[in-house]
Structures are given as C-alpha cells and as structure tokens.
N, C-alpha and C positions, 0 to 999 in steps of 0.2 A: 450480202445477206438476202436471202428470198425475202419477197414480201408474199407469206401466207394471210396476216392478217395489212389491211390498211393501217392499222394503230402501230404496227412495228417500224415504222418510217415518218408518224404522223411528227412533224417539230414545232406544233404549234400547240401552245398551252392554253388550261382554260382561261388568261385571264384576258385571252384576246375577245372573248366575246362581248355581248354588250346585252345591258339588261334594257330592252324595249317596253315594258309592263312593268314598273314595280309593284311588284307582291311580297310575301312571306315564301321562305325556302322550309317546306316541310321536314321533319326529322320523325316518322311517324316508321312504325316497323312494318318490314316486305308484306304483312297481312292485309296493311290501308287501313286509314283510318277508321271504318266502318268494321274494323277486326272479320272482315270478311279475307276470304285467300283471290286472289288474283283472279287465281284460274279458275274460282266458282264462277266470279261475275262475266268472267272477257267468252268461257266457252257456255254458257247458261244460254239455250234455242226456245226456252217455253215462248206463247203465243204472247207472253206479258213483257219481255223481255226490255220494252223501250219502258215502259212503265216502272220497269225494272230499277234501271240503269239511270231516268229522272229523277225519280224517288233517292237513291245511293245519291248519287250526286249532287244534289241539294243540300243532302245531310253533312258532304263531304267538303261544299262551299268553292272550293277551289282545284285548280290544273294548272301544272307544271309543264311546258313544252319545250322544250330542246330542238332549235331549227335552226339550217344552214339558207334557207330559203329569203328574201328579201322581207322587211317588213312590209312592205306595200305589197308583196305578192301574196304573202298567206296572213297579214294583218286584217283585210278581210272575211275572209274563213272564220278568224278566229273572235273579230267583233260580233259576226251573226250569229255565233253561238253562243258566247256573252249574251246577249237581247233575247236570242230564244230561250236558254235554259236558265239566266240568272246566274251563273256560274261564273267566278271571277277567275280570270287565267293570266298567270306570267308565262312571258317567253323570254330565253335566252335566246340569241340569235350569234353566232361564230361562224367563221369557214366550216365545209363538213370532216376535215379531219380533226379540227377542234371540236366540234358536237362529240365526236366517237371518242375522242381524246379525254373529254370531262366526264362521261357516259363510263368508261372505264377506270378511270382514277376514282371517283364518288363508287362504285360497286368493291374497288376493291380495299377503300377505307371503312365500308359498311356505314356510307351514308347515304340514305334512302330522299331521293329530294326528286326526281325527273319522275315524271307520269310517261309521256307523249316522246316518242321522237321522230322527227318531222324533216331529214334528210336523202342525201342519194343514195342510189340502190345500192352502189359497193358497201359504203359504210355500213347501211343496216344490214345486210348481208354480214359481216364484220362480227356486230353486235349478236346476229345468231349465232353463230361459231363460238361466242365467247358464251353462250348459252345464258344471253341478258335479256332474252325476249319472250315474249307470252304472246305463245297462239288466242285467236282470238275468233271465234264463231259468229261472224255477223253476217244478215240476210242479206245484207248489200254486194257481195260476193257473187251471187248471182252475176251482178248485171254486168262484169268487169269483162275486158278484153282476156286473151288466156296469158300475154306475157306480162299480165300486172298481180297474175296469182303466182308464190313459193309453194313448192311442192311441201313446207314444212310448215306453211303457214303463221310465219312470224313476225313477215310483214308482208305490206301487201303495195302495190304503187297505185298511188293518186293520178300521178300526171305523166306526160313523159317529158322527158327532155330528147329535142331532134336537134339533132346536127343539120344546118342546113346553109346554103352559101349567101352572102351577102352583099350587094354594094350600091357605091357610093350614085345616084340617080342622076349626078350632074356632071360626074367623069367616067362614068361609062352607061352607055346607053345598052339598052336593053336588047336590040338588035345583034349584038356585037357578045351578048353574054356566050359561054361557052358550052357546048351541051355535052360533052363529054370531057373525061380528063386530061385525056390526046394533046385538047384542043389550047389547053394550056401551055402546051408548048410552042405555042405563037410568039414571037417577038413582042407584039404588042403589051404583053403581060410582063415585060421585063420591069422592076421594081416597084408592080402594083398588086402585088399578093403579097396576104398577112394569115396566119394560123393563131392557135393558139398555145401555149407553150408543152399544155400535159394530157394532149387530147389521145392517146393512144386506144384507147378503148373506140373512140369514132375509126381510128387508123384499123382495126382489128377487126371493126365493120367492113371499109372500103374494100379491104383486100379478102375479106369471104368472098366476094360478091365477084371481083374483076381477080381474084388469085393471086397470091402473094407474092410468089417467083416476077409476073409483070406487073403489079403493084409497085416493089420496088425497083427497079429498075424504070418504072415509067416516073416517082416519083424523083429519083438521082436525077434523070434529065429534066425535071421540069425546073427544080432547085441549080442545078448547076445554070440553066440557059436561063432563066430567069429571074432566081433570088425571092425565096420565101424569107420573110420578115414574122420574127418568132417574138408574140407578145405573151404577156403573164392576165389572164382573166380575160371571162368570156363579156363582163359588162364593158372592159375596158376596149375589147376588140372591136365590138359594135360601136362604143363612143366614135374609135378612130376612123372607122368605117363613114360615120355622119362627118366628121370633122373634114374627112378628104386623103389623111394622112395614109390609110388603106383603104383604095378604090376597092379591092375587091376581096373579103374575108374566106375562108374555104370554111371555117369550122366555129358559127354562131348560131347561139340559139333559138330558134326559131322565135320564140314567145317574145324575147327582147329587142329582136329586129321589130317584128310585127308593132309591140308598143309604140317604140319611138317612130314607125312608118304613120300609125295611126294621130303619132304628133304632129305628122306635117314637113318632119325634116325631111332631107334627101337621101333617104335607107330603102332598098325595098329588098328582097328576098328570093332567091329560085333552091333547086335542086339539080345535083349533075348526079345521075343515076337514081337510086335509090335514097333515101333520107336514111340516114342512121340513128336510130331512138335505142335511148335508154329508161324504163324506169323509174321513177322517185317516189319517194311514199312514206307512211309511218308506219307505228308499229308501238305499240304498248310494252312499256316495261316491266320485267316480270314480280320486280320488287316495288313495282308504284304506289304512292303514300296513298292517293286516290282513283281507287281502283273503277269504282261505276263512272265517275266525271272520263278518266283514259279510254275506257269501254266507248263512252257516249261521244266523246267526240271522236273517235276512227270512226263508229259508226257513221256520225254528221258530216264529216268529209267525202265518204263514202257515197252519200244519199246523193239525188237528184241536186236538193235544193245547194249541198258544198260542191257538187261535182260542177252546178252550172257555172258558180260564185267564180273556181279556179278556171272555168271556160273566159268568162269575161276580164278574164287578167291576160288573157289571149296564151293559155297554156292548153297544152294539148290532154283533156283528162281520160281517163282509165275507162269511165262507164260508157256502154255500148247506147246509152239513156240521152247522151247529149249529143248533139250533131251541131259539129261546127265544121269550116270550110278548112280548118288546119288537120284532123284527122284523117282527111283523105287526101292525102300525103302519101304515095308510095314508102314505104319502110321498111328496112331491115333493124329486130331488135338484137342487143348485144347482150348476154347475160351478164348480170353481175356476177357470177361465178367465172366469168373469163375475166373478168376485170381485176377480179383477186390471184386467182391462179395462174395464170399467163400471164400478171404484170410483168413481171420484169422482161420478157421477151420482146411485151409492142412496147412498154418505155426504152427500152434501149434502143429497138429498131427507129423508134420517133426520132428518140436523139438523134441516133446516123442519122437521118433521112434530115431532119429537121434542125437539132442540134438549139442553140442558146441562145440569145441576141444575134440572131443571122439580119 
C-alpha cells in the first residue's frame, strides 16, 4: 500500500501519548471560543495585530498543544509564554505519528480540542493534505531561512532536525574519525557502526549529494565488510553511543548529541559531507477552540525571544535572528514532500541496505 499520507501506516493510537500539563480538553466549535473564524485572527496584518491576538487570548484563557517534541525541549517555549501572556496551556506529547494519528481521529469525530501542533515536517505536511491547517499571517516570516517557509503556508518550521555522526570520545579518537563515506570501509569500523532503524528521509539526503546508483552500492559494501547495527529511536541511539555499546552512530541528532556533550559524558559530534536537515515546526489548526491564544503562540515561537529559548536547548532554529555555532553547519535540506511521496522507495531501499536487528 503506498504511503501517500503518514497517517495510512501510522500503528500507534492516541492513547500512547502522555498528558504533561493537566488542563481542560476544550469542546468549543471550529469558530473558538471568542466565536471569531480562525482565519480572521491567524491571517489579520493590521499594525495591532499583537495587541490583537493578547487581548483574544486572555479572553480565551487557554491552549491546547499537540507535540511529538521532548518535554524538556519545548516545555520551555511553552513556560515563557505562560509567564509572558498569562495563558494557561496543556500539552499532549506522543510519537509524531500518534500526534497526526489523534490530529486525525478528533477531526474526523467532529471533536474540536487541539489549537497548536508542534511536530515534524512530514506529519504536518500530512495534516495539510488532509486540509486540517490554517494559514497563518505572521510578521515573523520575515526573518526565517527559505526552507522553513510552505509554499502554502500551513505550517511553517521552528527548528531543524540535522542528521549528523556521532561517537563515543573514549573508543574512537578524533583523529581516526572518517571524512568521507569511502572511508568506512576500513576494517577498523567492523562492529562499531550503529544507524537508526527509519531514517530514510536522511538516506534520500546522502545519495542526492554522492548519487544513488554509488550510494548504494557503496553502502552494500560497507554493510557487508563491516556490520551496521540497526537500532529503534534517535535518543536511544545517542544513549548507546555515550554508553560505548555504538562507538560510532551515522544518523543522530545533532541537538541531543550536543546536550549530553555539554553533560560532560563522552559524546561528541562531526559531519561526513554535508549535514542533512530536516524541518520541524507548527502550525495552527483550522478548527482550534482558541484561535487568538494558537495565533499568539506560533507567533512567540517564531519571535526572537522563542526562537533564542529553542537555541539554548542546543536545536538548530529557523530565524536568520539567532546565530549559534550549530547553524553553520554545511546542509542539505530534505523536503517533506519527499518524505511523503517517495517513502516507500528510500524505506525499502533502507531496508535492503539496512534491513532490522542487523
């Protein structure tokens, strides 16, 4: 079965998620509470517009966010906007195909509960197609990189997620790293390379870059001479990476190496070629109960003061506003539209190359 949408494959239900904030689950109709329409508040440019969108949201008291993201990574974000605006927010937090997953079941029961969704680019990509998102007019657009703007503007990405390689500081030295992919086919690399198990969208990066005809084939021999070790989750890959178990990871997150580097343990981080980024971001829903509070906070993530907040969680953010030493990072970005419509070609080609418990 094609996977056109991520939701037609997704197997995980809402009730894997976990409520981090307990709040009130609004039941208020697609207009919001403020019986204003969506699309007056989210595309409204006048010069009042923050004034605007305070005011509604005050009235409105609360936000609904829907995120696949860490508590500790955008629990942040979401207290500073609490203390600045007064505005009391639940989040749900699940895998991102259970975000999309709950996102889609509540729409199609005609239960209006989710304001905010706060996942990766595929999914809300996803969620436009199934035309559950509201463009959204906000001045902070301006400042953003051009692959964190949708030509349809539904959503828009916060941060990026880079693919970037990883290992362990105390079994392999820095000297010794690899600078190209070639270089992997050293002996010495025999049973200390680890992947991750569904990374094909970074695979669909590599091989733009080095071509896919010796892409694959350079990856057969690296696999066969040496043994890629296929784990499940990118926090789990990095654990393993600190623990020793995978000296050397090919496909971790930049932002979670960087953390635990900045812990002290023995993680640190390069690039063999280019980095491959994807990005991640929100996106206002179009039936959200509160429409000014949804408006005001993509704006606030947006701004300088959210965009630094997701700097200091050591993620790599969207606005052109914040200079940190992780955005100057060589990159290639990967659309989410290839991650939708080409899945099934780099997931299967993953498989071959990579395959399950290897």
């Amino acid at each position: 079965m094609k996977r056109r949408h991520l939701a037609l494959r997704a197997r995980v239900t809402a009730a894997a998620g976990v409520l981090v904030l307990v709040g009130g689950c609004g039941q208020a109709a697609p207009e919001g509470a403020a019986g204003m329409a969506v699309a007056d508040v989210a595309l409204y440019e006048g010069p009042d517009r923050l004034q605007r969108l305070i005011d509604g949201a005050k009235r409105e008291g609360r936000l609904t966010v829907y995120t696949s993201a860490q508590t500790s990574d955008l629990g942040p974000v979401v207290d500073a906007f609490e203390e600045k605006y007064g505005i009391t927010a639940t989040i749900w937090r699940a895998g991102s195909e259970a975000v999309l997953n709950r996102v889609l079941q509540e729409s199609r029961a005609g239960r209006h509960t989710v304001d905010v969704v706060e996942t990766n680019g595929p999914e809300l990509e996803s969620l436009h197609r199934e035309q559950l998102l509201q463009r959204v007019s906000s001045p902070h657009h301006a400042n953003l990189i051009a692959p964190a703007l949708r030509p349809h503007g539904e959503w828009v990405g916060t941060r990026l997620n880079v693919f970037v390689q990883a290992y362990n500081t105390n079994l392999v030295k820095k000297a010794e790293l690899p600078n190209t992919w070639e270089d992997l086919l050293d002996p010495k690399w025999k049973g200390r390379l680890g992947i991750e198990a569904e990374d094909s969208d970074w695979l669909a990066g590599v091989f733009g870059e080095i071509g896919e005809e010796q892409g694959r084939r350079l990856f057969q021999d690296i696999v066969a001479t040496n043994g890629v070790s296929t784990r499940k989750g990118h926090t789990l890959l990095t654990q393993l990476v600190v623990s020793g178990e995978v000296p050397l990871a090919l496909t971790v997150y930049n932002y979670k190496a960087e953390q635990l580097k900045r812990q002290g343990v023995p993680i640190d981080w390069f690039t063999i070629g280019n980095a491959i980024a994807r990005p991640n971001g929100v996106a206002v829903v179009r039936t959200a109960p509160h429409p000014h509070a949804a408006a005001l906070f993509y704006d606030f993530e947006l701004s300088e003061e959210g965009q630094q907040i997701i700097a200091m969680r050591d993620f790599v953010p969207t606005s052109r506003t914040i200079d940190t030493p992780l955005n100057k990072v060589p990159m290639i970005f990967v659309d989410a539209r290839v991650s939708i419509d080409e899945y099934d070609k780099w997931q299967d080609l993953y498989t071959d190359l990579f395959g399950a418990g290897r």
